[in-house]
C-alpha positions as CSV (number, residue, x, y, z in Angstrom):
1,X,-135.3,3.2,50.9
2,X,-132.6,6.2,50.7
3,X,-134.0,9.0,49.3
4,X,-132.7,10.6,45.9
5,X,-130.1,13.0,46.9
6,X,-130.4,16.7,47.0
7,X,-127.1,17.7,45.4
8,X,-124.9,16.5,43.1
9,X,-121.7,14.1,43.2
10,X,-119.4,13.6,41.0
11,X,-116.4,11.0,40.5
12,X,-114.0,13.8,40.0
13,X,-110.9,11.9,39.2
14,X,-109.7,8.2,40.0
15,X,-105.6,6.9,39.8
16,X,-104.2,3.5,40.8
17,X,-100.5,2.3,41.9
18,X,-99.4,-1.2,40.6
19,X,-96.3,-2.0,42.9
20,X,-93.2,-3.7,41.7
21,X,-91.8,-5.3,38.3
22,X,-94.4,-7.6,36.2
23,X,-94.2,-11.2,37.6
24,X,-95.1,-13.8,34.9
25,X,-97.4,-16.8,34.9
26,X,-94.2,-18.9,35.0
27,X,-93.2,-18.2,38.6
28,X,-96.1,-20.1,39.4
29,X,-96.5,-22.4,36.5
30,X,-93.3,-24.0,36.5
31,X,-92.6,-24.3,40.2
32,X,-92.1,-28.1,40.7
33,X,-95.2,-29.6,41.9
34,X,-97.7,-27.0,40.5
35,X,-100.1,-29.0,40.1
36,X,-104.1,-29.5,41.9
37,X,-107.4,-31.0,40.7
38,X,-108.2,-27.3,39.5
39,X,-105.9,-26.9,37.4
40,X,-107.5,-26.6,34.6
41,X,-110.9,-25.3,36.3
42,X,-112.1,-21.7,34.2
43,X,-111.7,-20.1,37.3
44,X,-108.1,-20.4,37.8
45,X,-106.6,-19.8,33.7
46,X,-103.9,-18.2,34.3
47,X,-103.3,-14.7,33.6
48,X,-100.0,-13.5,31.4
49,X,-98.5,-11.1,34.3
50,X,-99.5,-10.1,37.9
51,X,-97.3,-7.5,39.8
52,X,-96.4,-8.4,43.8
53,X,-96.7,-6.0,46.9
54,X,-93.0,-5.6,48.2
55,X,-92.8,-7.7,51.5
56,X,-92.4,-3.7,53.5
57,X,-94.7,-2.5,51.7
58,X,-98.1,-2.0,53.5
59,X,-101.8,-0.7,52.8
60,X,-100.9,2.6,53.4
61,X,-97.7,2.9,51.2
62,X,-99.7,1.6,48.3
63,X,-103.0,4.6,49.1
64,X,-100.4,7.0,49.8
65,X,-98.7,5.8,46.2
66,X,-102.0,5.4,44.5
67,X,-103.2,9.0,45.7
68,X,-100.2,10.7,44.6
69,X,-101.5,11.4,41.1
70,X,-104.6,13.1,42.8
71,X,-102.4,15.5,44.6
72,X,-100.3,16.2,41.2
73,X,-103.7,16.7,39.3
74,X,-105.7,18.9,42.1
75,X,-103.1,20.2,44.4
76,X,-102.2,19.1,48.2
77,X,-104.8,21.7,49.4
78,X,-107.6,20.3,47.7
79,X,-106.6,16.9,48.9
80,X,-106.0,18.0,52.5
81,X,-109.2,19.2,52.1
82,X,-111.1,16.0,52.0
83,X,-114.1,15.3,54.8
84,X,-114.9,11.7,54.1
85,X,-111.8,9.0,53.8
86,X,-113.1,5.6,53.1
87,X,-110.5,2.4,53.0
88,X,-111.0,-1.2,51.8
89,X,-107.9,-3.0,52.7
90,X,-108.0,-6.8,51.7
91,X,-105.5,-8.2,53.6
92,X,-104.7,-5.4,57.1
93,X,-101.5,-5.2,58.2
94,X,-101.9,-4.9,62.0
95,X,-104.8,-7.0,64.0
96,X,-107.4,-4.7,65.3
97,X,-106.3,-1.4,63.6
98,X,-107.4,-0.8,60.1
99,X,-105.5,1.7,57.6
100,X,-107.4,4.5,57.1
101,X,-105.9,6.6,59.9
102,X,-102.3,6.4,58.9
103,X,-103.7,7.1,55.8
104,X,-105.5,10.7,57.0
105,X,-102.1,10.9,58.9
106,X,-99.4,10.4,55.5
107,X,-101.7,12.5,53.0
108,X,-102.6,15.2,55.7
109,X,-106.1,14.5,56.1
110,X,-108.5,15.6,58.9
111,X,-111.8,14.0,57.8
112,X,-115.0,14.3,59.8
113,X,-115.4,10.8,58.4
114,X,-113.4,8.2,58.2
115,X,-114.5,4.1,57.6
116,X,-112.6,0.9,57.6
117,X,-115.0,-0.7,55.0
118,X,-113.9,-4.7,55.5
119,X,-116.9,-5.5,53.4
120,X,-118.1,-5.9,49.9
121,X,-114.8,-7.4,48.8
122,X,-114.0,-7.0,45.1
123,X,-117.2,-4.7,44.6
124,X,-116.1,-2.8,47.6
125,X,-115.4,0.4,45.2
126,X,-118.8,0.7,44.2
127,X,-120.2,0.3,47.8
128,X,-117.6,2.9,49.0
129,X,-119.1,5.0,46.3
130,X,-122.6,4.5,47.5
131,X,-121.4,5.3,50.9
132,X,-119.3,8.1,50.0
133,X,-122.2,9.6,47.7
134,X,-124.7,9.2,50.6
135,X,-122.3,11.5,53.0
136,X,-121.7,14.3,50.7
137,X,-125.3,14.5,49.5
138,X,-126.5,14.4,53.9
139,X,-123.8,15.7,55.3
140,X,-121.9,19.5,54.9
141,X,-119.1,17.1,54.0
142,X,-117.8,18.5,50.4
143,X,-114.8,16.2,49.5
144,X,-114.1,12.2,49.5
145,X,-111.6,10.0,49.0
146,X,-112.1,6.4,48.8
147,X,-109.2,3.9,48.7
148,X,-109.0,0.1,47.0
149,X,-105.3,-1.1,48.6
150,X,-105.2,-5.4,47.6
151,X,-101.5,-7.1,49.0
152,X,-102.4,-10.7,49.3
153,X,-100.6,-11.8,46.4
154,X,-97.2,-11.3,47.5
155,X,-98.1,-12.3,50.7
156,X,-100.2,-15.1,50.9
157,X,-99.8,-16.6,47.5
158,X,-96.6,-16.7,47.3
159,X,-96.2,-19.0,50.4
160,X,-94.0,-22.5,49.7
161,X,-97.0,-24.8,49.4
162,X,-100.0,-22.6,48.5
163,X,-98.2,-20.9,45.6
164,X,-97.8,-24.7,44.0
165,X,-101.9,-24.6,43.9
166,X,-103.6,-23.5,40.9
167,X,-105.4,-20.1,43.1
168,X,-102.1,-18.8,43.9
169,X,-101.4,-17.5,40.1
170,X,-104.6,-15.5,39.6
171,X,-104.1,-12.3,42.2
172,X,-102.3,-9.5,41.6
173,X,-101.5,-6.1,43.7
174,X,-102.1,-3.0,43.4
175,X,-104.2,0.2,44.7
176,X,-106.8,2.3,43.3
177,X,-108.1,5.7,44.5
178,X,-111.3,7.7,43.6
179,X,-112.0,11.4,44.4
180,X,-115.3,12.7,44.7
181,X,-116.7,16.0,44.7
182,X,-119.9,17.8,45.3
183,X,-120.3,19.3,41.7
184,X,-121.7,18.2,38.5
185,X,-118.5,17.8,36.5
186,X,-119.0,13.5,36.4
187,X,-122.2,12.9,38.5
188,X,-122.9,9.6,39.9
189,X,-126.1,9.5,38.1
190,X,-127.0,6.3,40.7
191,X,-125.6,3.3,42.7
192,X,-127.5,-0.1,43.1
193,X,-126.5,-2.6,46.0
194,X,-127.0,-6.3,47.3
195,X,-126.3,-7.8,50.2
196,X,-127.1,-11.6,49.9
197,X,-127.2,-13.2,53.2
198,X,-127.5,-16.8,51.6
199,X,-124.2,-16.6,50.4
200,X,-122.6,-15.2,53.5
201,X,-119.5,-17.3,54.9
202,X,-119.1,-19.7,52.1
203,X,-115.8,-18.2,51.2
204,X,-113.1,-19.9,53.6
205,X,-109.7,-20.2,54.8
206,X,-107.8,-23.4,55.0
207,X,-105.4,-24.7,57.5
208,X,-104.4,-28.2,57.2
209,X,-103.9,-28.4,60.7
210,X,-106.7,-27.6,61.5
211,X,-105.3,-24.5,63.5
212,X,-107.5,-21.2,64.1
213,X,-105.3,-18.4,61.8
214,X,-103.7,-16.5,64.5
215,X,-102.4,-19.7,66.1
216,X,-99.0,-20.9,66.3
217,X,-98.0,-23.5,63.8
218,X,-96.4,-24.2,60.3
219,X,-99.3,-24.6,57.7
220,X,-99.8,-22.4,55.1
221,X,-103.2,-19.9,55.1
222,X,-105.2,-20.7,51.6
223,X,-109.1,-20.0,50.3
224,X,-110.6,-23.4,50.7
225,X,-112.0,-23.8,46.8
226,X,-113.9,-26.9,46.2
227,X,-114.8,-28.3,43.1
228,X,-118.4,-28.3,43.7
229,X,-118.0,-24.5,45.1
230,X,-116.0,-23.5,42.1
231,X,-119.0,-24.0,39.7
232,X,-121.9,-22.6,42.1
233,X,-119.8,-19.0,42.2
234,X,-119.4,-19.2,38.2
235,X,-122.9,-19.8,38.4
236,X,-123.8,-16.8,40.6
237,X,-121.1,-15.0,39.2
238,X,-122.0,-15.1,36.2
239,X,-125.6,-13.7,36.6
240,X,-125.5,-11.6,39.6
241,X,-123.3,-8.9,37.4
242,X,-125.7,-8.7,34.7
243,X,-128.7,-8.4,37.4
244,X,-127.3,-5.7,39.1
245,X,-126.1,-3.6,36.1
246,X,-129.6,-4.4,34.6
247,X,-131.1,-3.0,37.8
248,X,-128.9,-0.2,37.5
249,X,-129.5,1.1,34.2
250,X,-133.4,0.9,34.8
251,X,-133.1,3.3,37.6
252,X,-131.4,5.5,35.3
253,X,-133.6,5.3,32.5
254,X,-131.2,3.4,30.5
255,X,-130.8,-0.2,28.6
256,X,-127.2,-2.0,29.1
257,X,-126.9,-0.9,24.9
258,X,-126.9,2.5,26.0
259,X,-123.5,1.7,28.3
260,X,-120.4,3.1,26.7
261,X,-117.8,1.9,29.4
262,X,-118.4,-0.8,31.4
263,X,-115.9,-1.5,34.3
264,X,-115.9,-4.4,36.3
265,X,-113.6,-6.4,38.6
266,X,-111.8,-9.3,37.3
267,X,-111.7,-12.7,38.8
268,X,-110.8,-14.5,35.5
269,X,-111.5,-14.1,32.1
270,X,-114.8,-16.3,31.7
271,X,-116.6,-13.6,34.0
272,X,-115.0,-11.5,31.8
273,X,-116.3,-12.7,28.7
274,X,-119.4,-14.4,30.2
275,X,-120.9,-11.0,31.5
276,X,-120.6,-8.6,28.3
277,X,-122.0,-10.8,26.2
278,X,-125.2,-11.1,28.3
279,X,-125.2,-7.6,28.5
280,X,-124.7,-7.0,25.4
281,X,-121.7,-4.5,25.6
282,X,-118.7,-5.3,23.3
283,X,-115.7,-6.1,24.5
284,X,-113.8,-3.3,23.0
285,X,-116.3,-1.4,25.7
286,X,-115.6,-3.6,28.5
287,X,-111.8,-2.9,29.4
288,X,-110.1,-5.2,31.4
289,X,-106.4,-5.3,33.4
290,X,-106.6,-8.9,33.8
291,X,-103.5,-10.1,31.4
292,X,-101.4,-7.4,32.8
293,X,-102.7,-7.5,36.3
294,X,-104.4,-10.9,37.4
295,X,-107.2,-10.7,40.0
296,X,-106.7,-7.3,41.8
297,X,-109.9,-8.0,43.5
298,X,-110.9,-4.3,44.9
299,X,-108.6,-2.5,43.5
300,X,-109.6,-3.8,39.8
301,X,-112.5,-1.4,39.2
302,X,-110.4,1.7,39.8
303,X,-107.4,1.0,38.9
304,X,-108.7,-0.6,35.1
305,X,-110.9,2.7,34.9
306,X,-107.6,4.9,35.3
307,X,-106.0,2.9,32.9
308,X,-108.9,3.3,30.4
309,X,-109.4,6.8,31.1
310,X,-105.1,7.5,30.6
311,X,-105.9,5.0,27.1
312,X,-108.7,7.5,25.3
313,X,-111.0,4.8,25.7
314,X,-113.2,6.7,27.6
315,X,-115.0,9.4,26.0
316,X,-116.6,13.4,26.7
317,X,-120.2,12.0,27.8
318,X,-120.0,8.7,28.0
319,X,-122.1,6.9,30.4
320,X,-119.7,4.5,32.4
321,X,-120.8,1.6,34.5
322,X,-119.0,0.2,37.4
323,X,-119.9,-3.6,38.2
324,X,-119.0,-6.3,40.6
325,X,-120.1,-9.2,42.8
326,X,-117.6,-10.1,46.0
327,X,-116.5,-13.3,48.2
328,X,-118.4,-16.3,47.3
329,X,-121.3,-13.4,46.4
330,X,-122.5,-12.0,49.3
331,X,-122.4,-8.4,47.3
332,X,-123.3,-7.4,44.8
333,X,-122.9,-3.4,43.0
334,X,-122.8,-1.1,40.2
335,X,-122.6,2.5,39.5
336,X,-123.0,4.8,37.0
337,X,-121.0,7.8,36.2
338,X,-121.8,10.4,33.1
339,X,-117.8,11.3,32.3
340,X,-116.8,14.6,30.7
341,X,-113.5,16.0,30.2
């Protein structure tokens, strides 16, 4: 058990980076032979638009990209200033190395602490959060930056044969930042986590040749959905978000009614839907980038709250909850932040 912290944190500011032109449902679509026994699965509806990482374009230009904002809003110093630089990449660029010192080294960082989170998936902003929040509050650390960068849709989804399947149409790219303080502007009133070994590896890659991924050969890298797998992570999908915020707003001293905002990360609409009605929250208070976005895994939580925040739809005091289950769910988060402006 983590004690409660001593001093506050706040979620200063968040800003995300969608890279490229829209790319509609059609390039995928109405490829010939798009078609798969999932097809029609709720998991895999298409979404209206998706935008694609440039094929140069790494992890680090999409932080550095995302994180501009930040440095327009608070100034370079402030920026430069940060202690704790956490980075969830989903897909790396190089074997071995992970992003986040090139990323200290293009914004002009010298942090004390610096992760490579490769866990938590597409709740990995809320555990970053938690980890983040857990520094400052321990730590003389003052300053964090934690950083969502997801680039497998132009990469692997758009591969010959895979892009044909009914999974390649529901990522999308992009990058989303968050900035946290030790102040009381926008505390992080609390952060509940799950780690649920019993779920660990059942999210897998494919090869049809059988081939380990960093093998020669010419088959195409894919998630290895199964029917039968489909419906058991709608299943836990479906309730593990609702548990956790649940869990959440208890420790807070709140019911779900009492949530203004709720943000969480977007693997297809019926999670969407599916987890505001059991909460209760309206979907006018449950914004979503998935029509103009697709799946941006990670980077959905951030990047959909800066885009709510830039809309008005986020108000002086409201209470905001962050949400999300990862992988096959082996995580599961939320968050809650009291927003002022």
């Amino acid at each position: 058990m983590i004690a409660s912290p001593a001093r506050t944190v706040s979620l200063t500011d968040v800003a995300g980076y969608l890279p490229g032109a829209p790319v509609p449902a059609e390039f995928y679509t109405e490829v010939p032979g798009a078609q798969d026994q999932l097809r029609d699965n709720a998991m895999f509806r298409v979404p209206r638009w998706r935008h694609h990482a440039a094929p140069d374009e790494s992890n680090v230009d999409l932080i550095e990209r995302a994180a501009q904002p930040l440095i327009d809003r608070h100034g370079a110093d402030d920026i430069r200033a940060v202690d704790v630089l956490l980075v969830h990449s989903q897909l790396p660029d190089v074997p071995f190395v992970g992003a986040g010192t090139e990323v200290a080294q293009r914004l002009g960082l010298r942090p004390e602490w610096l992760i490579d989170v490769a866990n938590a998936g597409c709740a990995s902003f809320v555990y970053m959060l938690k980890l983040a929040r857990q520094i400052l509050t321990t730590t003389t650390a003052r300053r964090a930056l934690i950083c969502n960068a997801q680039n497998v849709a132009g990469q692997w989804f758009i591969q010959p044969q895979v892009r044909r399947m009914a999974q390649a149409a529901i990522p999308g790219d992009g990058c989303g930042v968050g900035y946290l303080t030790t102040s009381a502007e926008r505390p992080v009133l609390d952060v509940t986590t799950r780690h649920l070994g019993e779920y660990a590896g059942q999210m897998r890659h494919e090869l049809d040749d059988g081939r380990k991924y960093w093998q020669p050969g010419s088959s195409e890298i894919r998630i290895g959905f199964t029917s039968d797998g489909v419906t058991q992570v709608l299943e836990r999908g479906n309730r593990l978000v609702p548990d956790v915020v649940r869990e959440l707003c208890g420790r807070i001293g709140a019911t779900p009614a009492d949530v203004d905002v709720l943000v969480t990360n977007q693997p297809n609409r019926t999670f969407l839907r599916t987890w505001h009605e059991r909460l209760g929250v309206s979907a006018q208070r449950h914004p979503d980038t998935f029509d103009d976005c697709g799946n941006l895994f990670g980077a959905a939580i951030p990047v959909t709250l800066d885009r709510a925040i830039r809309q008005g739809r986020v108000g002086d005091g409201d209470l905001v909850v962050l949400g999300g289950f990862a992988h096959a769910g082996d995580f599961a988060g939320a968050a809650a932040v009291r927003w002022t402006h």
